[in-house]
C-alpha positions in Angstrom: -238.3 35.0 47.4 -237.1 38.0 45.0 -239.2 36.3 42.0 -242.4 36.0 44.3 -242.5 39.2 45.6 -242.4 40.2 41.8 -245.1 37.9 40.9 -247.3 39.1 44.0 -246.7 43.1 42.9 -247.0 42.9 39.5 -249.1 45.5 37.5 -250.5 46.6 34.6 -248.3 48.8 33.5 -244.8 48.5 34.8 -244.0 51.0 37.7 -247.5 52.3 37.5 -250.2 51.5 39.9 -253.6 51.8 37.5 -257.1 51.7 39.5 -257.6 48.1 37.9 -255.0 46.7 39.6 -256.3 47.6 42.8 -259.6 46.1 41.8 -257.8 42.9 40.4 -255.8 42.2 43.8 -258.6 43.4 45.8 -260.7 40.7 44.4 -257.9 38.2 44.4 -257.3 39.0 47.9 -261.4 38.3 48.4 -261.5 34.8 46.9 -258.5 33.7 48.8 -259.9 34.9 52.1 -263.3 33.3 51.1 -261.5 29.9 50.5 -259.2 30.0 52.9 -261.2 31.4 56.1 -263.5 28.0 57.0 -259.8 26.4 56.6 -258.1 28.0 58.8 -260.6 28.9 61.6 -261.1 24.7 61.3 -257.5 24.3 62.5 -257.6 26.9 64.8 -260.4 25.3 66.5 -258.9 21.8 66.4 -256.6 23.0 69.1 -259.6 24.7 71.2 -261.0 22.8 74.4 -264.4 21.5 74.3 -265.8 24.1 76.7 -264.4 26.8 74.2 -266.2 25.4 71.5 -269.0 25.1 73.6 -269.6 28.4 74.5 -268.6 29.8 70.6 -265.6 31.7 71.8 -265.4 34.1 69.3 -261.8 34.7 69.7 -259.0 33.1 67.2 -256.4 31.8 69.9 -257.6 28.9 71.7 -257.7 30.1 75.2 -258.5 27.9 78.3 -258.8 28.4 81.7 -256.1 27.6 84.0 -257.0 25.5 87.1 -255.0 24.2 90.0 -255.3 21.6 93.1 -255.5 22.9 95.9 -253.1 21.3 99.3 -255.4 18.6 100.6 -257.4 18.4 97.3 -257.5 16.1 94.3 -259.9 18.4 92.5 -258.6 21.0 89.8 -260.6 24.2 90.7 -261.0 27.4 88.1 -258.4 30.5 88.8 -259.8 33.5 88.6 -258.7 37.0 88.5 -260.2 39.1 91.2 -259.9 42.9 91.0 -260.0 44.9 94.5 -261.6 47.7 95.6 -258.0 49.4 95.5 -257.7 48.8 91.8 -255.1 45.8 92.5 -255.9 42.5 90.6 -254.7 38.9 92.1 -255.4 36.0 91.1 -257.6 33.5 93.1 -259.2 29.8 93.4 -262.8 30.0 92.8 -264.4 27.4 95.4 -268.1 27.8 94.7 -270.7 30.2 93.7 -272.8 31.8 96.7 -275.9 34.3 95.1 -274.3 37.0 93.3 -271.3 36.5 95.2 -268.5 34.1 94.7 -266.6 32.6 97.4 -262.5 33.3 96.3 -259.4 31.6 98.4 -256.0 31.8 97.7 -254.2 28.4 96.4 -251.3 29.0 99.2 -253.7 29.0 101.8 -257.3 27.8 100.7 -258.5 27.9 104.4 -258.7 31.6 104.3 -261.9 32.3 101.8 -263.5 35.9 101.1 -266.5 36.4 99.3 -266.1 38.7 96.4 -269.2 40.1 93.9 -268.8 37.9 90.9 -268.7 40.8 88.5 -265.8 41.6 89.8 -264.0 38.6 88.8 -263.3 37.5 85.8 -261.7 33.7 84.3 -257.5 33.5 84.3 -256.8 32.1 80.9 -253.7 31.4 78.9 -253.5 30.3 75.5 -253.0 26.8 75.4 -253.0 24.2 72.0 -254.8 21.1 72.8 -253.1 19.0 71.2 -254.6 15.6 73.2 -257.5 16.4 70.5 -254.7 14.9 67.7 -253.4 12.3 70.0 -256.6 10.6 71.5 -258.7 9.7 69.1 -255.8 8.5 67.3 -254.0 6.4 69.2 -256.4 6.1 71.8 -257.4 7.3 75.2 -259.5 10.1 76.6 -263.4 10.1 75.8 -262.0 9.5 72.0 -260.5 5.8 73.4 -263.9 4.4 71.2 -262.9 6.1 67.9 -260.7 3.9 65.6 -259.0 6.4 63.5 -256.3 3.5 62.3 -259.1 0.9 60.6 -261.3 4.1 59.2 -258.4 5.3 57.8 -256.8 2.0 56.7 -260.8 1.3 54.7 -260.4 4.7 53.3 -257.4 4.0 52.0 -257.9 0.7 50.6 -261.1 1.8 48.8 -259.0 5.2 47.5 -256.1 3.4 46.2 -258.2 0.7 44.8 -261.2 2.2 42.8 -258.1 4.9 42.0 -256.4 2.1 39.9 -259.8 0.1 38.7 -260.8 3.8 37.3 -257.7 4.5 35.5 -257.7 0.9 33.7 -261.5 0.8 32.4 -261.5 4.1 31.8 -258.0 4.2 29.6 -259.4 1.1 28.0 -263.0 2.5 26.9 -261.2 5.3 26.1 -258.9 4.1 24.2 -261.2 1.7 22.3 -263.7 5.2 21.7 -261.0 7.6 20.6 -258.6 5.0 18.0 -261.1 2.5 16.7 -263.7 2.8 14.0 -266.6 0.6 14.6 -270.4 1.0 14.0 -272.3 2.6 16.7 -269.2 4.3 18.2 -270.6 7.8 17.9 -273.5 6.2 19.6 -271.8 4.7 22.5 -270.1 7.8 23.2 -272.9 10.0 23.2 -274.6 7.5 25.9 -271.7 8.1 28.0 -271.4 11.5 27.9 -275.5 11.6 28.8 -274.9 9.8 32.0 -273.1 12.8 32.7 -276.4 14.8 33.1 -277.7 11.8 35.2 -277.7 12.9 38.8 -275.6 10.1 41.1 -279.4 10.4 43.4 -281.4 8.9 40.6 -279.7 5.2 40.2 -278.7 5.1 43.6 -281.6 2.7 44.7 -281.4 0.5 41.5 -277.5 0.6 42.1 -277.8 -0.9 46.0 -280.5 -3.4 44.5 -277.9 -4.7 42.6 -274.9 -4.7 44.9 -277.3 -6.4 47.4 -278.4 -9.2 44.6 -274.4 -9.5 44.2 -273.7 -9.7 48.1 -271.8 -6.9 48.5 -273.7 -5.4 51.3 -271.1 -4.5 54.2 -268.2 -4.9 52.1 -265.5 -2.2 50.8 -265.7 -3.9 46.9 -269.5 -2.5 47.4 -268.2 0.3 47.6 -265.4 0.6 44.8 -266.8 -1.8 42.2 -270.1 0.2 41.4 -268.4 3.3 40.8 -265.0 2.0 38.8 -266.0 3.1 35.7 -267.1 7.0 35.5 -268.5 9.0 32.3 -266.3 11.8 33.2 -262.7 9.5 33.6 -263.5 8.2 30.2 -265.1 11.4 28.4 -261.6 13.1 30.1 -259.2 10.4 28.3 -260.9 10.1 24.9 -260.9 13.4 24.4 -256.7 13.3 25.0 -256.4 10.6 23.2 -258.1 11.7 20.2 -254.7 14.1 19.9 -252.5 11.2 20.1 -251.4 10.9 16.1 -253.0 7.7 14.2 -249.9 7.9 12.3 -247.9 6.5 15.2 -250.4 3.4 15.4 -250.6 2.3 12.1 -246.8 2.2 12.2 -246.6 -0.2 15.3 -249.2 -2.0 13.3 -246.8 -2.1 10.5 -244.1 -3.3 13.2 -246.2 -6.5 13.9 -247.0 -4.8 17.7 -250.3 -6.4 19.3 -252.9 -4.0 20.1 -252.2 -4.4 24.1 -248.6 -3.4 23.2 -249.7 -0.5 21.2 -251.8 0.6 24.2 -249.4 0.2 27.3 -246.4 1.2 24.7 -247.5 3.9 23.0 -251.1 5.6 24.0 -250.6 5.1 28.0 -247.1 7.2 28.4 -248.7 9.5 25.6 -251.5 10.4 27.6 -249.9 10.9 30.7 -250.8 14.3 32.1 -254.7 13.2 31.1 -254.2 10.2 33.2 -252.7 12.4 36.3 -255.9 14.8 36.2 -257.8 11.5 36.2 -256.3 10.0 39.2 -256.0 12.9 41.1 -259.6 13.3 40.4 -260.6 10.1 41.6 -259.1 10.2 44.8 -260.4 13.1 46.1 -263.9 11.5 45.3 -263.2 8.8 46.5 -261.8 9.7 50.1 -264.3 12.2 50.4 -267.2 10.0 49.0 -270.1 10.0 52.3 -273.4 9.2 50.6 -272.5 6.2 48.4 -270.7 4.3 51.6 -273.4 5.7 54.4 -276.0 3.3 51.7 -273.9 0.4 51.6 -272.0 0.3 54.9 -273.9 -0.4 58.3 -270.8 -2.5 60.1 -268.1 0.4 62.1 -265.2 -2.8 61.0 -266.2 -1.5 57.5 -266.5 2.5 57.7 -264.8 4.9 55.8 -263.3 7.5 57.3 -265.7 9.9 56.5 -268.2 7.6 57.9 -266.2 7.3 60.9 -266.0 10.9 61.6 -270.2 10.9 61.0 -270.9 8.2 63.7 -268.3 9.8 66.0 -270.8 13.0 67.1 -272.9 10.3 67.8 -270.6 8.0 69.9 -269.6 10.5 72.1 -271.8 12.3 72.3 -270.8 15.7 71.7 -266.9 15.5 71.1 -266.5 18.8 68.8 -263.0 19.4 69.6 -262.1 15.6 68.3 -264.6 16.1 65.4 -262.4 19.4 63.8 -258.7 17.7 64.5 -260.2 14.5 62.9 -261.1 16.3 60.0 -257.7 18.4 59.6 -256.3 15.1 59.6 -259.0 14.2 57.0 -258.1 16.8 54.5 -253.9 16.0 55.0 -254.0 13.4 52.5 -256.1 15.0 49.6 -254.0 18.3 50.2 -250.8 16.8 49.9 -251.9 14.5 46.6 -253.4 18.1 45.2 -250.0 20.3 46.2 -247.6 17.1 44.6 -249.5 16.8 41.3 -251.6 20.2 41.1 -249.5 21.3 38.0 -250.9 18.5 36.5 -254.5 19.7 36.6 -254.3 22.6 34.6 -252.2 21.1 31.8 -254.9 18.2 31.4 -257.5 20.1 31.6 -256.6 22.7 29.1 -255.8 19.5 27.1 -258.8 17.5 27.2 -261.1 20.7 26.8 -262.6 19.7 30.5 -264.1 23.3 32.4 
């Protein structure tokens, strides 16, 4: 804790505070509220009812509005709090609207009614977490009983973990082959590459579903991981590490009679390590977050994504905000725990490999 707070108050000039570090934090404090406001107000409102979210309750807590049954009654009815002409407040069962009036009854004794302006009232709330948001659409129940959070999830994870490990064995191959091989036309072949790079993913997308359909892979996940397994930027990322990998170190497991498959799993894979952490890391966040490529391939719901899931879901039930944001906090668990595990990773390859 001692070496954070440190870290956090550290200035230019030790034991002096200079105008440029106020700037500097001010604007560090700035970013981080940028990136970090839609985040939390998204998980805030996760918790809010659907009325709340309804009516854009601008406040951070998720309030709701009590309620209670009254003796004789199955139906919850709104409490509200009524304040009387003496300046005392109670709190009241709000039985129906009558003009500008509204007809009040205490939950004891909900035979004795007055009729009260309504401006003088106002909604009894507590704050209250909502956590059924969480708990129905995933295990069921509720208006969220239609939403199949387990098989999105299960397809999302299938298609990350797969195309995660197809990416990182072409692209370490081609890389390989591009960085520690001298063959004609290798300059060539790498500047191809790196062009696609300028390509955008819009432009081959009908050619690309013309050919997955040709291949019968419509309304299949290996539509969706096989098209994109091999990516300009994995291999541009690993050639570049590679190319810091000594030759010297080849030509003597050449020397040592070592096949070129043993030289590359041996030697050049545990090398370039931290290149292939940035890689994977990489690909799974575009691949769990992937929408457009899946929304072209994908019309079954046994085959959605996740993130195809949560898309359909507005639709499904209509207007189910408050399961839309917890769905999507639970969305962003996975990507934000692979990012805080191997985070330090990033930096190191990417300083590395020359990527910006």
């Amino acid at each position: 804790m001692g070496r954070a707070i440190a870290f956090l108050t550290r200035t230019r000039n030790p034991g002096r505070v200079d105008w440029t570090d106020i700037l500097a934090y001010a604007y560090l404090v700035l970013g981080v509220l940028l990136i970090l406001a839609p985040v939390v107000w998204l998980f805030v409102s996760s918790f809010k009812s659907q009325r709340a979210l309804i009516e854009s309750d601008p406040r951070f807590l998720p309030y709701e509005q009590v309620t209670a049954v009254l003796p004789g009654s199955t139906r919850p009815v709104n409490l509200v709090e009524w304040t009387a002409p003496d300046g005392t407040t109670r709190i009241l069962a709000q039985l129906r609207l009558s003009g500008a009036n509204v007809v009040l009854a205490d939950p004891a004794k909900p035979d004795e009614t007055i009729q009260v302006p309504r401006r003088d009232t106002r909604p009894h709330e507590t704050v209250r977490a909502r956590f059924e948001n969480y708990s129905e659409p995933t295990f069921g129940g509720g208006a969220a009983g239609t939403f199949r959070f387990g098989l999105y999830f299960g397809n999302s994870v299938f298609v990350t973990v797969v195309a995660t490990l197809m990416t990182l064995a072409i692209s370490s191959m081609a890389a390989f082959a591009l960085a520690k091989y001298r063959f004609a036309g290798r300059d060539v072949f790498m500047l191809l590459i790196v062009a696609t790079l300028l390509m955008p993913a819009t432009v081959i997308l009908v050619p690309l579903f013309i050919v997955v359909k040709n291949f019968g892979m419509l309304d299949s996940l290996w539509g969706v991981i096989i098209p994109g397994a091999a990516t300009p930027t994995g291999v541009f990322l690993l050639r570049q590490y590679m190319l810091t990998i000594p030759d010297e170190l080849i030509e003597a497991a050449r020397m040592d009679s070592a096949s070129e498959w043993k030289i590359y799993y041996k030697i050049v894979l545990p090398l370039a390590l931290p290149a292939i952490a940035v890689l994977a890391i990489l690909s799974i966040i575009w691949r769990w977050n992937d929408f457009l490529w899946p929304l072209v391939v994908l019309s079954r719901s046994e085959t959605f994504t996740l993130q195809l899931g949560l898309s359909s879901f507005k639709g499904e039930m209509l207007d189910a905000t408050h399961y839309l944001l917890a769905m999507t906090v639970l969305t962003l668990l996975p990507v934000t725990f692979v990012f805080a595990f191997l985070q330090k990773y990033i930096t190191t390859g990417i300083a590395n490999t020359g990527m910006k």
